[in-house]
N, CA, C and O of each residue as an XYZ file, in Angstrom:
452
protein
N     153.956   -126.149     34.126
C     153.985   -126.888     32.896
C     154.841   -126.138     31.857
O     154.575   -124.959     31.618
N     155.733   -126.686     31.303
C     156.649   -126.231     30.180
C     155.904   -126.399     28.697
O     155.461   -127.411     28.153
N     155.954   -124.598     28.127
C     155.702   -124.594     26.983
C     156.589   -124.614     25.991
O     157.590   -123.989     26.340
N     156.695   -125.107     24.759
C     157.703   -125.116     23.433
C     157.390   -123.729     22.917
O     156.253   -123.271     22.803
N     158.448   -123.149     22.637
C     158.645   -122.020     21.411
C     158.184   -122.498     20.034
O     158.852   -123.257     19.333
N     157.178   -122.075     19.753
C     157.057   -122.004     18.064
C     158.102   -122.391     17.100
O     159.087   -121.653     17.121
N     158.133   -123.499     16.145
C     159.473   -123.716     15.591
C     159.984   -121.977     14.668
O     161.125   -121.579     14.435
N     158.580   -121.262     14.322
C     159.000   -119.983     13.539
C     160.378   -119.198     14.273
O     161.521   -118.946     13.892
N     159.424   -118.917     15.811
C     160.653   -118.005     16.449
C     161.861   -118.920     16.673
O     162.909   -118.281     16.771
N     161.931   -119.635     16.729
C     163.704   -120.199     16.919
C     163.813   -120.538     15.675
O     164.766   -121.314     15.758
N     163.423   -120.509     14.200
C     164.128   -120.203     13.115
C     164.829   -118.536     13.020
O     165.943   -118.127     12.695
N     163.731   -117.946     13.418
C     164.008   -116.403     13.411
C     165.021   -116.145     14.222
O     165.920   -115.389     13.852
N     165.029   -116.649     15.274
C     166.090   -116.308     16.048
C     167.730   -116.631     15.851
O     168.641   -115.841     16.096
N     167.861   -118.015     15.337
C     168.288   -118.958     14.383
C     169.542   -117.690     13.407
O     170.707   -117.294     13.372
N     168.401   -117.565     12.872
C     168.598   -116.640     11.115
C     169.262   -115.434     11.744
O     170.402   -115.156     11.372
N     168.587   -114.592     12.778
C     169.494   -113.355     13.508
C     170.822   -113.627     13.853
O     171.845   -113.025     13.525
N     170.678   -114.564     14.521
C     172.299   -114.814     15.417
C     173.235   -115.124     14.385
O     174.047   -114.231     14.144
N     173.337   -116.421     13.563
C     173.910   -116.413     12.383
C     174.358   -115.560     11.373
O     175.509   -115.571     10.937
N     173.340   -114.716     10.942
C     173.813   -113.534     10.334
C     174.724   -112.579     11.050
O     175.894   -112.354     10.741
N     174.023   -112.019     12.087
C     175.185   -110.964     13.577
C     176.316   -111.894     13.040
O     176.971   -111.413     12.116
N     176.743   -113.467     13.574
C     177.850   -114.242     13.777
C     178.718   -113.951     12.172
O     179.929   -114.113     12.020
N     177.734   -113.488     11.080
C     178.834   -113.754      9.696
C     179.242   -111.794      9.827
O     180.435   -111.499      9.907
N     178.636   -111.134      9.831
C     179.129   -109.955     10.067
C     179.837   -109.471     11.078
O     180.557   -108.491     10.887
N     179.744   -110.140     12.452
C     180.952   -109.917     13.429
C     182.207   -110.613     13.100
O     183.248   -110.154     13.570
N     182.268   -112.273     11.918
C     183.469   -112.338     11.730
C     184.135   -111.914     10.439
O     184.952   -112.601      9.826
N     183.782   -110.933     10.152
C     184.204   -110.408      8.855
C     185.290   -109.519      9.727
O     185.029   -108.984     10.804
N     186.497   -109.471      9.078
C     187.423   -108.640      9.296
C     187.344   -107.431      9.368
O     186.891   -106.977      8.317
N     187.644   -106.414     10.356
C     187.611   -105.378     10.183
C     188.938   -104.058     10.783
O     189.610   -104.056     11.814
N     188.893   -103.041      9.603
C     190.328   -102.743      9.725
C     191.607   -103.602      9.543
O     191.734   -104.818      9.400
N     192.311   -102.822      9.580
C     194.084   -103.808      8.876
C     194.873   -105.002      9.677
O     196.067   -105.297      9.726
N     193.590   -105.618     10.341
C     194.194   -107.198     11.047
C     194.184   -108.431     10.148
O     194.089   -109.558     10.633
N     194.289   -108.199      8.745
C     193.420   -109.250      7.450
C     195.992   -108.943      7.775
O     196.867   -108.121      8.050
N     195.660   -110.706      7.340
C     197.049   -110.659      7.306
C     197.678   -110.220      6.282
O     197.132   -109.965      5.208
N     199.358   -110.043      6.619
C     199.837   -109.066      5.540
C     199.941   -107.506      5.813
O     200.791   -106.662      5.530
N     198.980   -107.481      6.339
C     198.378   -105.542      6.271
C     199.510   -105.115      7.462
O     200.016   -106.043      8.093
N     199.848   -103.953      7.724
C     200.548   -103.398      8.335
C     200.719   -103.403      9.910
O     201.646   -103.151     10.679
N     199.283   -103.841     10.048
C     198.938   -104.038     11.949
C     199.736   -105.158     11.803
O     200.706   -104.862     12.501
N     200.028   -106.666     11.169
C     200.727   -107.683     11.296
C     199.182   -108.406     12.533
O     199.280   -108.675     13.730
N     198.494   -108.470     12.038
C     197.115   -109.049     13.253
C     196.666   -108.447     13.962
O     196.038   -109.159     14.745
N     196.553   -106.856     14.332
C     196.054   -106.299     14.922
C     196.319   -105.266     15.237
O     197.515   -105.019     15.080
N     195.431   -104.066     15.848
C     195.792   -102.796     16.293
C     196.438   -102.639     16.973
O     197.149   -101.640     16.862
N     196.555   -103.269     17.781
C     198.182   -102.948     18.925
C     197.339   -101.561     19.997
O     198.007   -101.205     20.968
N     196.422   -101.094     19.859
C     196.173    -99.743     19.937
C     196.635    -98.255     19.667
O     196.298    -97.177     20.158
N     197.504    -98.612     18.731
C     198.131    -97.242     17.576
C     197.208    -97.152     16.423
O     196.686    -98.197     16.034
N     196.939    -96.024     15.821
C     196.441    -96.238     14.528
C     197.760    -96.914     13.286
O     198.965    -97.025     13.515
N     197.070    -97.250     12.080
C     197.746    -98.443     11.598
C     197.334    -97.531      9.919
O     196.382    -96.822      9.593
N     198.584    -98.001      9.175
C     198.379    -97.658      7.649
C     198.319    -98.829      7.335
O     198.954    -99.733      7.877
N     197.229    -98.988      6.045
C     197.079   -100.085      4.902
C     197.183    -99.704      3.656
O     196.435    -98.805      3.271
N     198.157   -100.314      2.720
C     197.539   -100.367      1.131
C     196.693   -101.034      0.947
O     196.653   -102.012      1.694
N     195.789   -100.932      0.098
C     194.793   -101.894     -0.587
C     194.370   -101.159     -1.848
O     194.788   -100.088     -2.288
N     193.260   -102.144     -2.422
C     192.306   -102.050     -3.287
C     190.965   -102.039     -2.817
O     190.420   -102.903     -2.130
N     190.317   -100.612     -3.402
C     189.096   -100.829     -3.034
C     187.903   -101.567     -4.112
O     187.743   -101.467     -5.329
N     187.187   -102.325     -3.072
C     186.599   -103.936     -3.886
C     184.909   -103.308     -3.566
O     184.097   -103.856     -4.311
N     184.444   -102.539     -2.849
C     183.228   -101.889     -2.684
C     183.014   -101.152     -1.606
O     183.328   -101.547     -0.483
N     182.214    -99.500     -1.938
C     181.952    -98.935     -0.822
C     180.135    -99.074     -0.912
O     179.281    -98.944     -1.789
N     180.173    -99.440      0.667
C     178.787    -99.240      0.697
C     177.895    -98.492      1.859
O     177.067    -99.082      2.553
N     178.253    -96.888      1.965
C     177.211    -96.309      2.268
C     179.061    -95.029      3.213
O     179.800    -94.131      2.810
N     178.898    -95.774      4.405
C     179.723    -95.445      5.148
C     181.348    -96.453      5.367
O     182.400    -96.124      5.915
N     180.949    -97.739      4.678
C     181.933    -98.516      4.595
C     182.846    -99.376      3.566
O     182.544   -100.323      2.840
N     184.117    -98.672      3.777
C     184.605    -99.577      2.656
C     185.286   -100.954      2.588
O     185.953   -101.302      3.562
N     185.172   -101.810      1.469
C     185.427   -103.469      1.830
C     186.869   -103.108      0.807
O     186.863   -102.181     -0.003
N     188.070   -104.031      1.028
C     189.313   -103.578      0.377
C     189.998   -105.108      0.467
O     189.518   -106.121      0.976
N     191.210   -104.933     -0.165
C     191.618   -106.131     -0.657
C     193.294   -105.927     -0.387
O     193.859   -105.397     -1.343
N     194.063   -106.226      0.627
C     195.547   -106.164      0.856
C     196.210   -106.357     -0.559
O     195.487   -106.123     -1.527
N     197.692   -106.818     -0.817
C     198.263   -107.122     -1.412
C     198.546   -108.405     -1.711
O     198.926   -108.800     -2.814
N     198.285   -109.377     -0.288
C     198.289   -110.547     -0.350
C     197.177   -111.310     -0.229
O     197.228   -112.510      0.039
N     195.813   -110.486     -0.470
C     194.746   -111.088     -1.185
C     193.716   -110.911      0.012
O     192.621   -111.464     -0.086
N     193.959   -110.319      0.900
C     193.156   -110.378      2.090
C     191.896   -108.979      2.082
O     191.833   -107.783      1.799
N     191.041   -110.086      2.593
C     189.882   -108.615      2.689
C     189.473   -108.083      4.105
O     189.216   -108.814      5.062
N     189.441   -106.331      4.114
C     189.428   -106.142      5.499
C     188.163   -104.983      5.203
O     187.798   -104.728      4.056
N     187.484   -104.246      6.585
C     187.074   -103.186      5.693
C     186.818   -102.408      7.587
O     186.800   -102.827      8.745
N     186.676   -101.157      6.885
C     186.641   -100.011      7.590
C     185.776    -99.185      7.432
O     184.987    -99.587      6.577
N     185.465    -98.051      7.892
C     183.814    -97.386      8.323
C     184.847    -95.659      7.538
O     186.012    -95.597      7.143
N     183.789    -94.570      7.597
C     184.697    -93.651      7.342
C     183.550    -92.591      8.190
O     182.504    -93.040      8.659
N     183.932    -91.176      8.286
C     182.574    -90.405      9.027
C     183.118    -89.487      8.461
O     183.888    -89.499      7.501
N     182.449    -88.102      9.465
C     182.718    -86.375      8.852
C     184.114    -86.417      9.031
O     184.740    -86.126      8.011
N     184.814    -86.703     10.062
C     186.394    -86.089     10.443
C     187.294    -87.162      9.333
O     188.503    -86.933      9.372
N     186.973    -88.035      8.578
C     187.675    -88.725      7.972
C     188.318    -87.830      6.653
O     187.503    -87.388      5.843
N     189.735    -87.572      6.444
C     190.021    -86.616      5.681
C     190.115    -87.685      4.330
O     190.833    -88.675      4.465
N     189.491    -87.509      3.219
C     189.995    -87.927      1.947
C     190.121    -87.373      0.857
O     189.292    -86.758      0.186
N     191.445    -87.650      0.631
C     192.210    -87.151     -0.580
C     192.038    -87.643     -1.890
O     192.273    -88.795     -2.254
N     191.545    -86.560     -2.693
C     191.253    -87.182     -4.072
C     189.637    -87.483     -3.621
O     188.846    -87.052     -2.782
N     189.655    -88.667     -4.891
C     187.845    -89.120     -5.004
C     188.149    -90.725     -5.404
O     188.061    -91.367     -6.451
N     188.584    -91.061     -3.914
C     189.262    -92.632     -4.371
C     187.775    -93.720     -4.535
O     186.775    -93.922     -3.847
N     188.286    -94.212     -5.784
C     186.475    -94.871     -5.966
C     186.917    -96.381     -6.635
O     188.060    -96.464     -7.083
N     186.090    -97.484     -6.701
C     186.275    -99.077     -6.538
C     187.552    -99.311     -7.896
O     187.498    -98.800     -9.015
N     188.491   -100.107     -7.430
C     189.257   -100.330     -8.419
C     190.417    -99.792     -7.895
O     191.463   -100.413     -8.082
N     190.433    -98.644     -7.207
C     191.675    -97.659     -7.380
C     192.842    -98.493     -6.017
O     192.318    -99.546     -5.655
N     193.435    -98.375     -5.693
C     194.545    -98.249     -5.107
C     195.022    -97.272     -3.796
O     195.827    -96.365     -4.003
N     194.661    -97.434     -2.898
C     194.456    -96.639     -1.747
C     195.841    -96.667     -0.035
O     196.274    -97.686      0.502
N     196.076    -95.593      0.253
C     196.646    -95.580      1.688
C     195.801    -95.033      2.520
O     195.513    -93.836      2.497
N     195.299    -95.938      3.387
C     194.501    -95.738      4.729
C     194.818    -95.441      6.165
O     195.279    -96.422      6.749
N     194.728    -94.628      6.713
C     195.054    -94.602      8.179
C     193.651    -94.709      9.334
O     192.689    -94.007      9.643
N     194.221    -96.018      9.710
C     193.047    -96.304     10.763
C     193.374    -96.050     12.434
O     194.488    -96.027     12.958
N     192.338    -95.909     12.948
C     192.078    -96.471     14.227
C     191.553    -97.623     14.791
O     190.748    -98.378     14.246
N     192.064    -97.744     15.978
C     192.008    -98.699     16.286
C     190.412    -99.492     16.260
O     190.064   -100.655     16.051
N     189.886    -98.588     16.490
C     188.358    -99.196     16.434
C     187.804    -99.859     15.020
O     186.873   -100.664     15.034
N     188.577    -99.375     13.584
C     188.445    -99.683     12.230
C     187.517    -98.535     11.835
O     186.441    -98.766     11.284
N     188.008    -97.075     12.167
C     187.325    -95.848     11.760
C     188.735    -95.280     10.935
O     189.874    -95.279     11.403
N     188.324    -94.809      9.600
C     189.766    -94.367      9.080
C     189.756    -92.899      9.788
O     188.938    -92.300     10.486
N     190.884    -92.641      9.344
C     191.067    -91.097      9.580
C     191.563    -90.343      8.519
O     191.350    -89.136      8.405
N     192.364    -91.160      7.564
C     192.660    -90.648      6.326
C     192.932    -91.357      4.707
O     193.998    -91.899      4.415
N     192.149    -91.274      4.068
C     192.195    -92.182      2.665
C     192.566    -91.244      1.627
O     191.940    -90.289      1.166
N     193.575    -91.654      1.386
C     194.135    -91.148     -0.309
C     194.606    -92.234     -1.059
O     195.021    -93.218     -0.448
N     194.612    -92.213     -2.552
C     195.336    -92.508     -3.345
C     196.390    -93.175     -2.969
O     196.880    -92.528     -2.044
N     197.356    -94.620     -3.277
C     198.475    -94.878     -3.370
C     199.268    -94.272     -4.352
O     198.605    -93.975     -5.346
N     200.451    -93.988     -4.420
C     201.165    -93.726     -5.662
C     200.662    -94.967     -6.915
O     200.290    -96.140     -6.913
N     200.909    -93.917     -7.885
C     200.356    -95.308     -8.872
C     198.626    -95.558     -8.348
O     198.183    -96.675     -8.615
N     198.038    -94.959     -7.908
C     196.661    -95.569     -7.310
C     195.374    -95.419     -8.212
O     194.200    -95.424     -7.840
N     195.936    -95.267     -9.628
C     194.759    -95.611    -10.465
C     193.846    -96.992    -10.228
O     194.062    -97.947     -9.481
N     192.895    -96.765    -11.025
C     192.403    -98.277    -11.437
C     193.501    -99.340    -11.588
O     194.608    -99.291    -12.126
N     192.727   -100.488    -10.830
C     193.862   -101.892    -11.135
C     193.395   -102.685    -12.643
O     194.078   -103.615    -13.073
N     192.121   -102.183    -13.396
C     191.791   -102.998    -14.036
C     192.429   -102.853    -15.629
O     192.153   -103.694    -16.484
């Protein structure tokens, strides 16, 4: 005899997958068009300009030139130059996975505001 799932758990389940689905399609690293990969890692690491639009914890969310948002993770080996913080103007070097390896300052990489 076939039992029904509780409508709770297939909301819950519902609500998980959906969410996973909006955070797996969020861009990540310099495939946001415009950016220097031109759509993707290619498997070289890749430089981006941007703007940084928020860091939150280990990750930063950034903003191309042509309006695109991408974002990238950072760890211990990530070298950064300066104390690049939201607003400022940034050159990134990623890997392919969307782990930087190096964030500094753009020329000119003050605040945009």
């Amino acid at each position: 005899m076939k039992t029904q799932m509780p409508m709770y758990i297939v909301v819950a389940l519902l609500t998980i997958f959906g969410v996973s689905a909006l955070f797996a399609a969020e861009k990540v690293g310099p495939s946001a068009p415009g950016s220097a990969a031109g759509g993707g890692f290619g498997g070289a690491d890749e430089t981006i300009q941007a703007e940084i639009l928020r860091i939150e914890g280990d990750k930063y969310i950034v903003r191309d030139g042509t309006g695109a948002r991408a974002s990238f993770r950072v760890n211990e080996q990530t070298k950064i130059e300066g104390s690049p913080q939201v607003g400022d103007r940034i050159e990134a070097v990623l890997t392919e996975g969307g782990q930087a390896k190096l964030i500094k300052k753009a020329a000119g990489g003050g605040p945009t505001r």
